[in-house]
C-alpha positions in Angstrom: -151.0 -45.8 75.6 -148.7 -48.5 77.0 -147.8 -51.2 74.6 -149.1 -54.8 75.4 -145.3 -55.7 77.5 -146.3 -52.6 79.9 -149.9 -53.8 80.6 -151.0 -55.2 84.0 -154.1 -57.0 85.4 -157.5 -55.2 85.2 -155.9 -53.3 82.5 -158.4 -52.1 79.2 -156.6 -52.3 75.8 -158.0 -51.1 72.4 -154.8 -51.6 70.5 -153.5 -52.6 67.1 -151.4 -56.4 67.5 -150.0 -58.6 65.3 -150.7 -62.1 65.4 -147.3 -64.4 65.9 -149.1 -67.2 65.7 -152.7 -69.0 65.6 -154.0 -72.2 66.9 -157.1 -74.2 66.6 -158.7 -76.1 69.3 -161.5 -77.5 70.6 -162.8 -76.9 74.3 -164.5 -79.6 76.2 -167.4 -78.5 75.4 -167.3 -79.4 72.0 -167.0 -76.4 70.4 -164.3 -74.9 68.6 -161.6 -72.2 69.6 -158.4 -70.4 68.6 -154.9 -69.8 71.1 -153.5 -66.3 69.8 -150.5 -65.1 70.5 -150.4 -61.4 69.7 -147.5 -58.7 70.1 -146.3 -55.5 69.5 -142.6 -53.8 69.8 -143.2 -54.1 73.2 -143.9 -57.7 73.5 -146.4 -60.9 73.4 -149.7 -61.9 75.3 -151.9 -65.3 74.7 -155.5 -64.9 73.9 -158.1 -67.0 73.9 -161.1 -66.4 70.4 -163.6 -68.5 71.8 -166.3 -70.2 69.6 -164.1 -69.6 66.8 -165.9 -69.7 63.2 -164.3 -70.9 59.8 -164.1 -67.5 58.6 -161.9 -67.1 62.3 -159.8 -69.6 61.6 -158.9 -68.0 57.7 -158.6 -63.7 59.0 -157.0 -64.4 62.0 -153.6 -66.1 61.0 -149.7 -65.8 61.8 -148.2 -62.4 60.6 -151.9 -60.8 60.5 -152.5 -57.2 62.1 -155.8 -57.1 63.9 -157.2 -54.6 66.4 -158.5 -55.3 69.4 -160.3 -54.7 72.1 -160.3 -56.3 75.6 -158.9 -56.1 79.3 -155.6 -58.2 80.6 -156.8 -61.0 83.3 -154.4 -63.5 84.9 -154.3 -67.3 83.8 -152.2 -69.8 85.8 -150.1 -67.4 87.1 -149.9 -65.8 84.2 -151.0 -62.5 82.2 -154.1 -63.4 79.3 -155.8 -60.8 77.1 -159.6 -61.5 77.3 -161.1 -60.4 74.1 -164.0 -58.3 73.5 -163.6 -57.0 70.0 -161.6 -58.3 66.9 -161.1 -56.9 63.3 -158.6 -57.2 60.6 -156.9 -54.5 60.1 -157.3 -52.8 56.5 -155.3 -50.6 54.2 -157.2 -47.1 55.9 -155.6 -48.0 59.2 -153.2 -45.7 60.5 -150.5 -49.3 61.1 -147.7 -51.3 60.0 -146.1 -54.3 60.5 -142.9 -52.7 61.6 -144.5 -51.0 64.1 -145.7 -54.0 66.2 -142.8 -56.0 65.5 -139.6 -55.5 67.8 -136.0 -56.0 66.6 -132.5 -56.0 67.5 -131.0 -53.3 69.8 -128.3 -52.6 67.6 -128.3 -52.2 63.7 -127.6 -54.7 61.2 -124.3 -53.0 59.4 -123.0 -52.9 63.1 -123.5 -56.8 64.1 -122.2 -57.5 60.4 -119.0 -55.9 61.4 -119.2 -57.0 64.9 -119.6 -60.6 63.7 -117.1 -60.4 61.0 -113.8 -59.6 63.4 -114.2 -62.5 64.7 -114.7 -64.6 61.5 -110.7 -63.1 60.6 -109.8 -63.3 64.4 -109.5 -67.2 63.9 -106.4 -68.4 62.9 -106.8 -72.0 61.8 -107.6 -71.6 57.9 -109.5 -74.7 57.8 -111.9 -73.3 60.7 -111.9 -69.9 59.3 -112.6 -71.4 55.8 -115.7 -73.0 57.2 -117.0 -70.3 58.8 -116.6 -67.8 56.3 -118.2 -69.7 54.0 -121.1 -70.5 55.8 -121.6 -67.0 56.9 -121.4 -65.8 53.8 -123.8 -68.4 51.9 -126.8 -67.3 54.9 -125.7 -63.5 55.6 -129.3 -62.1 54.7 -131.2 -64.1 56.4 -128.8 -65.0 59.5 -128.4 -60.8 60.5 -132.4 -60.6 59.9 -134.1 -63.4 61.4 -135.0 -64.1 65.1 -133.4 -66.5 67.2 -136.7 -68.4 68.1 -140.3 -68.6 67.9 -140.6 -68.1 71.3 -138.4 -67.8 74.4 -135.4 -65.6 73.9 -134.0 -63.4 71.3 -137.5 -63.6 69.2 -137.5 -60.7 67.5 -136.5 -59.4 64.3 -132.0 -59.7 63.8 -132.3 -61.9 67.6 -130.3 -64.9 65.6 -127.5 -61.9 64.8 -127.5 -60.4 68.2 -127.7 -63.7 70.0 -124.6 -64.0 68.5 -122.9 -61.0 69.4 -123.5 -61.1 73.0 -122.2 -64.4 73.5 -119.1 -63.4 71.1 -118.3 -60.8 73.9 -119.0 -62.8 76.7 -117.0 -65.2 75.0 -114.4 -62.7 74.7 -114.2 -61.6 78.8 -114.1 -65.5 79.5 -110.8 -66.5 77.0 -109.0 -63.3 79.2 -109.7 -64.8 81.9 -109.0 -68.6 80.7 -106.2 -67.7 77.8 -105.8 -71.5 77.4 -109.2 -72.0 75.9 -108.9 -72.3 72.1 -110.7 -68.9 70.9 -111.1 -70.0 66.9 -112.9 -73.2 68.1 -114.9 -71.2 70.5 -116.1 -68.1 67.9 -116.5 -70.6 65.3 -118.7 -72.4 67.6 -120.3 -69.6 69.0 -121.2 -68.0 64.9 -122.2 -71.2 63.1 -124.5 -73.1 66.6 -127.5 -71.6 66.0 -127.3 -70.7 62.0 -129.1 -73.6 61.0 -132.5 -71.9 62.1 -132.4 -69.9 58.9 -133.6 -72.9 58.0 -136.0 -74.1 60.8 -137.9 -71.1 60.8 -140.3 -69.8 58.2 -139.3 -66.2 58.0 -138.9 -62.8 60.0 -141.7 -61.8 61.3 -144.7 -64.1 63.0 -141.7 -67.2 62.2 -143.0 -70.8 62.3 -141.2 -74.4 62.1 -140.4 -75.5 58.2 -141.2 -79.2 57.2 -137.1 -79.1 57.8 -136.9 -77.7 60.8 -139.8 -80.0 62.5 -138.4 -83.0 60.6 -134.4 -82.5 61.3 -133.7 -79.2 63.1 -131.7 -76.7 63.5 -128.5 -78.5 64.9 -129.1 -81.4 62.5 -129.3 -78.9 60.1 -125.7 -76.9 60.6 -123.9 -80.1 61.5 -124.7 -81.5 58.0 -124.0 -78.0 56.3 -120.4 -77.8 58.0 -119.5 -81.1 56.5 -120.9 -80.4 53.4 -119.2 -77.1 53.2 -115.9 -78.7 53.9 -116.2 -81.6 51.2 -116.6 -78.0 48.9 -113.7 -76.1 49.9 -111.4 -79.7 49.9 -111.4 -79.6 54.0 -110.3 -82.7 55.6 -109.3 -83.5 59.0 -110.2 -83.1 63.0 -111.5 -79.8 62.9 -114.6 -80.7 61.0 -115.4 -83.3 63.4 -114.8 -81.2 66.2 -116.6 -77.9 64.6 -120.0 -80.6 63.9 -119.4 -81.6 67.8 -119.8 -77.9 69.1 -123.1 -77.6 66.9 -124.3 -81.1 67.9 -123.7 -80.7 71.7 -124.9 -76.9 72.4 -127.6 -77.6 73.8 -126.2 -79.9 76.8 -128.3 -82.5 77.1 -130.4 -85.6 75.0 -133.9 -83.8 76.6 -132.6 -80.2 75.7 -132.4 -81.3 72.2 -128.6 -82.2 71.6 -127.6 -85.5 70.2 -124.7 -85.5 72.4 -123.5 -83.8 75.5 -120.4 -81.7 75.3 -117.4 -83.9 75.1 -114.6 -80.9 74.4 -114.2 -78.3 76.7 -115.0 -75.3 74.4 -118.0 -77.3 73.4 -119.1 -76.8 77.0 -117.8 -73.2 77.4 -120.5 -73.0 74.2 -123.1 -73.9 75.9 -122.8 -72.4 79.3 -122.5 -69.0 77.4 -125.5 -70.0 75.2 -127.7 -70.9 78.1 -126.5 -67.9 80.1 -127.3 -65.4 77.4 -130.6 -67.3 76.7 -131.4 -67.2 80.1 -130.8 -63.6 81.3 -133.0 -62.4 78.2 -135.2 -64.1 79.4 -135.2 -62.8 82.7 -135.0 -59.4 81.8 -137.9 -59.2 80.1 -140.1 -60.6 82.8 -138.1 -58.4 85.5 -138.9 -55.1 83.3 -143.1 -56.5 83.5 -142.3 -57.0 87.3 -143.4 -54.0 89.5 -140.7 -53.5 92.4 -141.7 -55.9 95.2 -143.7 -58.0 92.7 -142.8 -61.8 91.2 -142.5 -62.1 87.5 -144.5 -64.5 85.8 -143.9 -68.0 85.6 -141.1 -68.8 83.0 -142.0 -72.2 81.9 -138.1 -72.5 79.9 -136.3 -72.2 83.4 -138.2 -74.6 85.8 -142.4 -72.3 86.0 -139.8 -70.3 88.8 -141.4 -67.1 89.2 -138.5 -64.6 90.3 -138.5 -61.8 92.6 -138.0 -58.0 91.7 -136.6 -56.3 95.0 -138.7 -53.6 96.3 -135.8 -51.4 96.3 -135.1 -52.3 92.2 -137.2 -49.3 90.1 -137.3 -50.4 86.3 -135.1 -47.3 85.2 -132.3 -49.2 87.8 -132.6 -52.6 85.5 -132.6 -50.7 82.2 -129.2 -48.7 83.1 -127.1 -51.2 84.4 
């Protein structure tokens, strides 16, 4: 059987799924209901548990296996499982967790390597200080957890792999652009994202900590970059300018930066962070796409729904 990424409209499903997350609501009627947003390796679909009960809202929680039946129907121009039957799954069921949940396509010990050439490519000492430092005080977590809750890179080691794709785009662009300064830039590119170690709850089925919906993820690293220097004895410009790469990453005051990029490698960060952000994205809802076919709406870039030439097959996508 296809997993739930494969599925299609009309489509029946009796299939184990983990639940990323669970949330309770109440319709207009009055009466009570739970959003669930279930996956496995292949990917996630909402669901709606209507006239939810207390004993609902307690089984069916974040990071629980449940099996299901139900058929896939279209919501706002959008794929919804309709359910028909849920159970918790028990200890006789033929299931893991780490078969529904998808990770990383490369292995840990290879992004750990990956990663750590370009920790000793950089040449300033006091930027190389930093970043070893930090890299080394979050290495578990920061090569295991996703790089979101939802969106791009939300899988298991996304933070990690994240990483090393913008390391090697960020690699192609200094060829082309030698004067760009590459131990701001990889510095940048390791440390913008590694305070979600701390904004997210775990691995698998990850939610926001008190810390993460309180400060976040780039309050978060710009703090622990200065407070990693004031440890080593670091002084000087480049811990301003490493916080400013951290702080300005994500472009823009409504995208969740407290200031724009105001050095130019702080903007080379973020076009290569929303570029590799993006095109994950897109790929996924391409590889749902049938040839011909729109994807779904992609709420992060605009609700565009995007085309999938007839001439495209999904084996064309997947090779190049």
């Amino acid at each position: 059987m296809s997993g739930i990424g494969q599925c299609k409209e009309g489509d029946a499903i009796t299939q184990y799924l983990l639940i990323k997350s669970a949330t309770k609501s109440v319709a207009s009627n009055g009466k009570p209901f739970m959003t669930l947003i279930l996956q496995d390796i292949t990917g996630d679909i909402e669901a709606k548990l209507w006239d939810s009960s207390e004993q609902d809202e307690q089984d069916y929680t974040a990071d629980t296996i449940v099996k299901i039946e139900g058929d896939i129907t279209t919501f706002r121009g959008k794929l919804q499982l309709r359910i028909k039957r849920i159970r918790l799954a028990t200890d006789q069921d033929p299931i893991e967790k780490s078969d529904l949940v998808p990770s990383a396509p490369m292995e840990i010990t290879e992004m750990v390597d990956y990663i750590n050439q370009f920790v000793f490519a950089i040449e300033n000492p006091n930027i190389q200080r930093i970043t070893r430092a930090l890299v080394k005080k979050h290495q578990q977590p920061f090569f295991e957890y996703p790089a979101a809750v939802k969106n791009h890179h939300e899988f298991v080691s996304g933070l990690a792999y994240h990483v090393v794709s913008m390391l090697k785009l960020a690699k192609s662009i200094t060829e082309l652009y030698p004067d760009l300064d590459t131990d701001l830039l990889y510095a940048g590119i390791i440390l913008h994202d590694m305070g979600k170690v701390t904004e997210l709850s775990g691995v698998t089925a990850p939610s926001y900590t008190v810390e993460g919906k309180l400060l976040g993820h780039i309050s978060i690293m710009a703090n622990e970059v200065v407070q990693t220097a004031q440890e080593l004895g670091i002084e000087g410009d480049e811990v301003t300018v490493l916080q400013h790469l951290i702080l300005s990453h994500h472009g823009k005051t409504e995208w969740g930066s407290p200031k724009p990029p105001l050095i130019r490698e702080a903007e080379v960060l973020h076009m290569i962070d929303n570029f590799d952000a993006k095109i994950t994205m897109l790929n996924r809802a391409l590889d749902k796409a049938n040839p011909g076919d729109f994807t779904e709406k992609l709420f992060p870039m605009e609700n565009r729904s995007f085309y999938k030439p007839a001439y495209l097959t999904n084996t064309t996508l997947v090779e190049n």
